[in-house]
Every structure is written in C-alpha cells, then in structure tokens.
N, C-alpha and C positions, 0 to 999 in steps of 0.2 A: 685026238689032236695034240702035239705034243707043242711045251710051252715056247717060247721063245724067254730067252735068259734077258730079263730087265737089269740094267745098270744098277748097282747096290744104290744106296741113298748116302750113304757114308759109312766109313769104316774107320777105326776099327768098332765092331759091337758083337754081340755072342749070336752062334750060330742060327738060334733060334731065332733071334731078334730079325737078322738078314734075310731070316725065310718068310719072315711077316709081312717084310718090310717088299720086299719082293711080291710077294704074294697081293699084295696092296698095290702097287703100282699095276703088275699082273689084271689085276679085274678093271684099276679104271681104264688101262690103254685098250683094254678088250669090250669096254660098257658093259659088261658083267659086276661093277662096284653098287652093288645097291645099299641105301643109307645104314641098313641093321646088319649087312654082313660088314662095313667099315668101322661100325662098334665094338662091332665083335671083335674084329684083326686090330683095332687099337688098344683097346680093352686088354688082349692077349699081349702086348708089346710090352703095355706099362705093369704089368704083370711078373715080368720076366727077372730073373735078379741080378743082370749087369742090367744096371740103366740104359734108356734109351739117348742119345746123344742127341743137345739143342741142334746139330747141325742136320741130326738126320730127323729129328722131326719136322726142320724147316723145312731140310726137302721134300716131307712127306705134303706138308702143306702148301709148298710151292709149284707139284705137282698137278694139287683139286685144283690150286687158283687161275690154271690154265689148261684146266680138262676142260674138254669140247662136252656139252650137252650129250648126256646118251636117254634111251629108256630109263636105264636101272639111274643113273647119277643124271638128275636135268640140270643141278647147281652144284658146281663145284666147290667153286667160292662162301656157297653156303654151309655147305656141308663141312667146308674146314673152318668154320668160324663154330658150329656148333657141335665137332669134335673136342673145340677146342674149350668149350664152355661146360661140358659132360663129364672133361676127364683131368685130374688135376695131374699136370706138367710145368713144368720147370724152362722156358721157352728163350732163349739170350735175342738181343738186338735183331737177329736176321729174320729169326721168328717171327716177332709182334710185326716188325716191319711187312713181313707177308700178311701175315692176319689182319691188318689197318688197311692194305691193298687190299683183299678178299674183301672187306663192309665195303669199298665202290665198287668191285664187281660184281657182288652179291646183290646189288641196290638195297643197301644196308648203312647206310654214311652215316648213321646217328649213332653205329655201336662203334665206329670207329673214335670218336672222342674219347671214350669207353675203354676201348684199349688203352689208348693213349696217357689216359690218368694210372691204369696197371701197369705199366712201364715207367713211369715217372716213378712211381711208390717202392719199387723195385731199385734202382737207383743204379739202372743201369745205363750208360751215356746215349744219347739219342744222336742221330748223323744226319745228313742231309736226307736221305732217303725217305727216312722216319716221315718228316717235316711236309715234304712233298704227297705224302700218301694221304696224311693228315688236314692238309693243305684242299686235297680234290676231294675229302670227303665233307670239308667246310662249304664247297661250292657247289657239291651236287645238291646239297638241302639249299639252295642259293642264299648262302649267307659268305657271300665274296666281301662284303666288307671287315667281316671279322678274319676270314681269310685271310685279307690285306692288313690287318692290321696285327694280326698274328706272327706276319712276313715281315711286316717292319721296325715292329715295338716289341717282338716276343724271345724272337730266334737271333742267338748269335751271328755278330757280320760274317763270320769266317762259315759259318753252314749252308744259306739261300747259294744257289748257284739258276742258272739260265732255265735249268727245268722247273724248279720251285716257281721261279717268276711266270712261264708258260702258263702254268696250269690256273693262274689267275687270270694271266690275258685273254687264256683262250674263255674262261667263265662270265668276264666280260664281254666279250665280243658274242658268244652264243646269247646273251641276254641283253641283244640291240643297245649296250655301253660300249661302245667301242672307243670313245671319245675319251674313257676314264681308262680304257687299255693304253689309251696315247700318251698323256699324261705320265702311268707309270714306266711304258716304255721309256720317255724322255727323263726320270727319275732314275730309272739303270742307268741309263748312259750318263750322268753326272755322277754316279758313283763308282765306276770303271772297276776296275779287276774282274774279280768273278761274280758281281752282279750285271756286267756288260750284257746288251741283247746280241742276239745270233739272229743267223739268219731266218732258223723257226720262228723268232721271235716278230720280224718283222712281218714276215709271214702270216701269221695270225692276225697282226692289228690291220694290215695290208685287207685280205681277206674280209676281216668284219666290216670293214666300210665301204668293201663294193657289197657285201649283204643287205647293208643299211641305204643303197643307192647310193650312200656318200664318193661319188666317182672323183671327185675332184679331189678330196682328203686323201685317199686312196692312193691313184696319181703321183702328192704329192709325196708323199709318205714312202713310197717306190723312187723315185727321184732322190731323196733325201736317206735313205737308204743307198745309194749307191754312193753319194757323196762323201757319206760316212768310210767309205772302204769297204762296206762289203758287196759280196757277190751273189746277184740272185740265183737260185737255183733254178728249176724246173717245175717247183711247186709253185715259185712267186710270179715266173712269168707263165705258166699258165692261168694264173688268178687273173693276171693283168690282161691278158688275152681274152681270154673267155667275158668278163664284162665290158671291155673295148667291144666283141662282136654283139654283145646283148643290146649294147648301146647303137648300133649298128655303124660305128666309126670302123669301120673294116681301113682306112688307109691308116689310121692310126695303128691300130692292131698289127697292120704287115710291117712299119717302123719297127714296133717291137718284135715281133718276129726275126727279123733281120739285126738287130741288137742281141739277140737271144742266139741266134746263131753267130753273129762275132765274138761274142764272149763262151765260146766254146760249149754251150750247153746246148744240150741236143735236143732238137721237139721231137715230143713224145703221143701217141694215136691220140691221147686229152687235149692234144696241144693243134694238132688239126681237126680231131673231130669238132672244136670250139670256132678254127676258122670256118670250116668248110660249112657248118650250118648257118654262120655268119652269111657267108656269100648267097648262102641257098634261102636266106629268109629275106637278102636286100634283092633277089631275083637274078643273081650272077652267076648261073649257070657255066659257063664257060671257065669263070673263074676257079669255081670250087671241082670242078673236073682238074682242071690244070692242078690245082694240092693233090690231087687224088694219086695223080702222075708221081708228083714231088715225091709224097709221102713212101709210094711203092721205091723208088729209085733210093731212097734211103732208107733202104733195109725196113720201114715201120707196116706193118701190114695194115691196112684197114680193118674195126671191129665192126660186131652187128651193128652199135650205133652209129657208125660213119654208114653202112649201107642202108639203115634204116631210114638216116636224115635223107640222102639221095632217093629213094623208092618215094619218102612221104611229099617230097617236092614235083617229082616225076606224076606220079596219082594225083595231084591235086590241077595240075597244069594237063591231065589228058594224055599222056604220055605213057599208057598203061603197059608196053609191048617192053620200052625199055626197063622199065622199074621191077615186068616181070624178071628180064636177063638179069636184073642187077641181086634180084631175091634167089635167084639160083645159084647163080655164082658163088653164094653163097656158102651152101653143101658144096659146091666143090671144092672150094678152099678149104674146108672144116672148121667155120663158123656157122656154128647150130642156130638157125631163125629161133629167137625168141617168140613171146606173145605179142609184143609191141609188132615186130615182124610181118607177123602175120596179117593182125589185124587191120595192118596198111595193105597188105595186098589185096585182101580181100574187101575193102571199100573201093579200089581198084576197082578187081572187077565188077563190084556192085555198081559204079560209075557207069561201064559200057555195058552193065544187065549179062555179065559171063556167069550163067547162074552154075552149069555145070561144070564150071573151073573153080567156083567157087564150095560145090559138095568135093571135088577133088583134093581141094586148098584144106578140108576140112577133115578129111581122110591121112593126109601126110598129116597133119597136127597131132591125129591121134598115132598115128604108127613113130614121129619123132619125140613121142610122151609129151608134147607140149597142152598143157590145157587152157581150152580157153577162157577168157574174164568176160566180164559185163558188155566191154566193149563190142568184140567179135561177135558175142551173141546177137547183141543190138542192130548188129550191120546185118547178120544174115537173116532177121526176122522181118528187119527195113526191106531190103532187097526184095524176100521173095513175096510179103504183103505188098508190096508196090505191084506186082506183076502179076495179082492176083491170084498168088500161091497160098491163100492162108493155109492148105492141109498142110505144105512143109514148112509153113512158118511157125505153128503148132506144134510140129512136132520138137523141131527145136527149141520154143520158149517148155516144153515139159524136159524135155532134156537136160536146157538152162537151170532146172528145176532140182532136179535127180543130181546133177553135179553140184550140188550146192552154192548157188550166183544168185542171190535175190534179185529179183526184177526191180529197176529205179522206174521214175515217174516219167521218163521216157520211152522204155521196153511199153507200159502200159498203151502209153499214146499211141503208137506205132500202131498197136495189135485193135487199139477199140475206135482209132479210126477210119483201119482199114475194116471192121465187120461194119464200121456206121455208112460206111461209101457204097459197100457192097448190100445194104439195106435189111442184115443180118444184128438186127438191134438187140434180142435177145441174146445172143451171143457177146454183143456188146456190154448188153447192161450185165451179165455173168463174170466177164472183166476189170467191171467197174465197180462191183460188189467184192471182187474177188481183191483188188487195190486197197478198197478200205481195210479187209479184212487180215491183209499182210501190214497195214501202216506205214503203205506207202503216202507220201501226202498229195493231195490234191491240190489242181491249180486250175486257171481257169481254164488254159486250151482243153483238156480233159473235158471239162462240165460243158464247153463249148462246142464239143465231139458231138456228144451226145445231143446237144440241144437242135444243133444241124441234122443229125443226121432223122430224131422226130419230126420235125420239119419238114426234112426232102421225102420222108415218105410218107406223107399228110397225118401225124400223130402229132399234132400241138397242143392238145391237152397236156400231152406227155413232156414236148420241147416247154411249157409254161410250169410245168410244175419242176420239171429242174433248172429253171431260171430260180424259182422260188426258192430251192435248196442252196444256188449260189448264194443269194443274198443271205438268208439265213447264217450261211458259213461264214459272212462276209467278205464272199469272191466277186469281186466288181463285174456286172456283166457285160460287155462287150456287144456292141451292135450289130444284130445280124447281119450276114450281106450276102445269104444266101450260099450257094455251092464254094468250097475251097479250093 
C-alpha cells in the first residue's frame, strides 16, 4: 500500500528530521501510532543534529491534540503531554500553549498549571491563548472561582479577550451558577473594548437559565441582548425556542419564530424539530404537519428525530398505519432509523398485537446493523408474554443476554408474571432467583408476583412465606385483591 505524502510539519529542518516527522504524522492519521513506536520516532528526532524546530514540534503536538481515538493511539492529548515529559525539548509559546490545551483534553487539568509555572520560569511572554487554555483547566477541576479571579486580578487588561471570558461563563452555567455568569457578563460590558460579550457570550448565560428553569431570566436576558445591539444567531433563537415549546407556550415560540425569520436568520431542522414536538406533546397535530410542510418548502429536510417525534405521537394515539408510512419514508429519503426508531415502531405494533411485523421489524434492525437496547428488548418480551408466547419471549430475553443488555427490574416483572398467570411458578421462582443473582433490585410488584401467583394456584404456605421475605427486606406488603 503505497503512502500517501503528509504535509511537512515545518521547514526548513534536515532531511532525516522531515522523514520522522512525516513518518509520525503517517501512523497517527493511519491509527497505526502506537504509544512505543511514537518514542521511538521522537526519540530518533531529538537525536538528529540539525535541531528539531519549536514550530515543528508544536505541530507535531498539535497534530496528537486532535487525533481522533484509534486502537494503537486511544489518547492523543495524552500521549503528547507525556512525549513531552520523557524527552527534554526546548518548546516556544505555541508549544506549551498546545500542551496546557492537551491537560483538558487529556482530562488532565491539574498538569496543566504545571505547564504553566514551566513557562513562566522560562520567560517566555504568555498571550491570550496561553490564558484561555489555563483558564478551562482551572474549571474543569471546578475551581471557577480562582479561574475568575486569575481573569481579573492576574492577567493583563490588554490579553482576556471574549473567549477567555466564555470559558468561565460557560463553567458557570454547566455548574447550575448562572446567576454569577450574569453578573460577570454585565461586568464585560462595563468594561467595553475587548472584554465586551458577543454573541456566544450571551448565548451561554441565555442557555444556563433556561437549564436552571430560570425562563423568565432567560427571557429577559434575550430581550436585553437585543437592546444592547446585538444580533441573535441560530444558536440563541433556537435555545429560546426549544424551552418556549418545553414550556408549552407554543404562541410564544411562533413570535419568535417569526422574529427569527425577520431578522434574516434561517431555522435550522433544531429549530423545528423543537417546534414540531412542541405542538405534538400540546396535541396539535394539524399544526406540527403544517411545520413539516414549511420546513420541506425551505429547503430543511426532516431528520430521524423530527420523524421519530411524529411516529412516537401517531403510536401512542393509535394511529399505527401512518407512523408505519412515516418510519419508511424514512429509508427512502436516506435517513437510517436509529434505535430510538425502532423501538417506537415496534410498541406500535405491540399496541395492535402485529407480532409478526414485529419479528420483521426485528430482522430489518439486524440487516440495517442497528442493535437493540433494553428498551426494544422489554417491548418484544412484553408483547409476546402477554400473548402467551413465553417460548419466543425467552428466547429473546436469552438473546438480550448474549448481546450483552442486562435485564432491569422491569424485563424481570414482565417474564415472572407472565410464568405466575400461566401457573408455571417454578419457572418463576428460577427468574426470581435468577434477579437476585444478577442484582437486580427488588421491589414490591415482583414479591407481589409471586405471592399471587401461590395463591391462585392454592400454594399459600408458599404465597405466606414470601410475604415474610418482604417484610424481612422491608418491602411493605400490599393487600392482596386476588387476580390482576
């Protein structure tokens, strides 16, 4: 297989160097870089006797810090953080600055201070860059307050610029303080130049308060944003959208909508699949067809999750014929049904008892490679024990088994009620032994399973002594009332 020619990493450097260096980018874009041959090819660089160049080592390290996971290399970011600790190099500003970025994507934030002190001791001038990288390894360990105080007491006014300040707001707002994102936001904007917020910036603090429920903050904070002069994007009015429909203000949500389209920003498939499930969870069928319409007419395709919101309202309202059309249409368009997909069709037909549309449903899954989860299993083991299928309901919970899906305390119930109905208690109690023995946990319906089901087939020594096991557990027992 002959190579494909990698872009040098910098030049000029000696021949040898180039073919290292090559040769090193070579294996990781192929997943062929495994950790002892990148030793090795580093090893052989610094080796060499033209020096290796700070720019071409940076972009050797700029390279790992956004190499995708393979076999041979799972961490890149790691890997170039303990290149960089192995082999003594000589690294300028652009370097460390990648290597302090590598500690957060390595999930590594505590060596990135670390850096940061060998850089300072070097005395070599730090930039904005530096700051920022330094900054998000302060708040991945959540220590955003010395982050912030780093950003306002530490760093020259002429370095923070709108990303530096991001990376705090955004550490706030992931950590339910969005209140203290607001605050510093309104702190930028009294210091104006280049600590001014953007529109990411609003963005973020906008976002963490419909996180926090806080809709009305939020709201305002969107309003006051605009008054300020700037202009929401696509990301702001879809935030605004999407918890407008969670909230299920749908007239409000189509306000902004319509605001969103006069100010020239285009909705985007996030931006209706937010309405359209909006309308379909207040029961507006008619309405959320009508976006469906919209959306096609301007150019935005429908994805699985706009077909899937449609199918899961259609299946739950009875309507199983069209939610099938709507789940095909799918492949025809060349959007591949996920799992989520699936497993709404197939409660479908578990609805109208389609058992063998449903071994059909189960057959396309595996020829489209999709596998199935907990869910899908739970439905086709429901279905065909209701119908008094336990051999194929069996064979599926062993299947469940084989594909690796542990069984939840639901899967159980399903399987050791239906052997209790069908008077197959042995079978049950093998279930109910088999429960404890995986840890899954018990509750009472289970214990209750079993107490009915000795019961209706006159074994109430048996139903009395796992009354006595509840208590024991201290599972409250619940009064019998005879057949369920």
């Amino acid at each position: 297989m002959s190579r494909l020619q990698p872009r040098s990493f910098s030049s000029p450097v000696s021949s040898r160097v180039s073919e290292l260096l090559d040769e090193f980018k070579y294996h990781l874009g192929s997943g062929t870089l495994w950790p002892e041959l990148a030793h090795q090819l580093f090893d052989e660089m610094l080796r060499q006797p033209v020096p290796v160049s700070a720019r071409a080592l940076g972009g050797l390290f700029s390279a790992l810090a956004r190499a995708r996971p393979s076999t041979a290399c799972t961490d890149g970011p790691a890997l170039a953080i303990d290149l960089f600790n192995r082999h003594r190099i000589a690294p300028d500003i652009y370097t460390y600055n990648i290597l302090i970025n590598c500690c957060h994507r390595a999930c590594r934030p505590d060596l990135g201070p670390a850096f940061f002190g060998c850089l300072l001791k070097t005395g070599i001038t730090t930039d904005v860059i530096t700051y920022s990288s330094l900054l998000q390894c302060f708040c991945d360990m959540k220590r955003t307050e010395e982050a912030l105080d780093l950003l306002l007491h530490r760093v020259s006014d002429n370095l923070p610029d709108a990303i530096s300040y991001s990376v705090i707001l955004k550490s706030f707002c992931d950590n339910g303080r969005s209140q203290c994102a607001l605050d510093l936001l309104q702190m930028m904007a009294k210091k104006g130049a280049d600590h001014s917020p953007n529109v990411v910036s609003y963005n973020l603090v906008i976002n963490g308060f419909f996180k926090e429920g806080e809709i009305s903050k939020a709201c305002d904070l969107f309003h006051e944003m605009i008054q300020q002069g700037f202009v929401p994007d696509v990301v702001t009015y879809n935030s605004v959208i999407n918890a407008l429909c969670k909230a299920r203000a749908m007239d409000k949500a189509e306000v902004v909508l319509r605001s969103m389209v006069h100010n020239s920003v285009q909705p985007d498939v996030v931006t209706y699949n937010s309405l359209i499930q909006g309308f379909l969870t207040t029961g507006q069928l008619k309405e959320a067809f009508r976006l469906l319409k919209v959306m096609r007419s301007q150019g935005v395709m429908p994805s699985v999750v706009t077909c899937t919101s449609v199918m899961d309202y259609l299946c739950k309202h009875g309507r199983i014929k069209e939610a099938e059309e709507t789940f095909y249409s799918m492949a025809v368009s060349g959007r591949k049904p996920d799992t989520v997909s699936y497993s709404i069709m197939l409660l479908g037909y578990a609805i109208e008892g389609s058992l063998v549309k449903m071994i059909d449903l189960c057959e396309m899954m595996a020829r489209d490679g999709v596998v199935p989860d907990l869910r899908c299993f739970n439905i086709l083991i429901k279905a065909y024990a209701k119908y008094g299928r336990m051999d194929v309901a069996m064979l599926f919970f062993e299947d469940m088994l084989k594909q690796g899906v542990k069984p939840n305390g639901f899967t159980y119930l399903i399987v050791i009620s239906a052997f209790c109905k069908m008077g197959r208690m042995d079978d049950a109690m093998e279930k109910f032994n088999e429960m404890i023995d995986m840890g899954v946990p018990l509750d009472t319906e289970v214990y209750m399973c079993m107490v009915e089901g000795y019961f209706n087939h006159g074994d109430s020594m048996k139903a009395e002594e796992f009354i006595t096991k509840m208590k024991n557990r201290d599972i409250h027992h619940k009064p019998w009332k005879g057949n369920r």
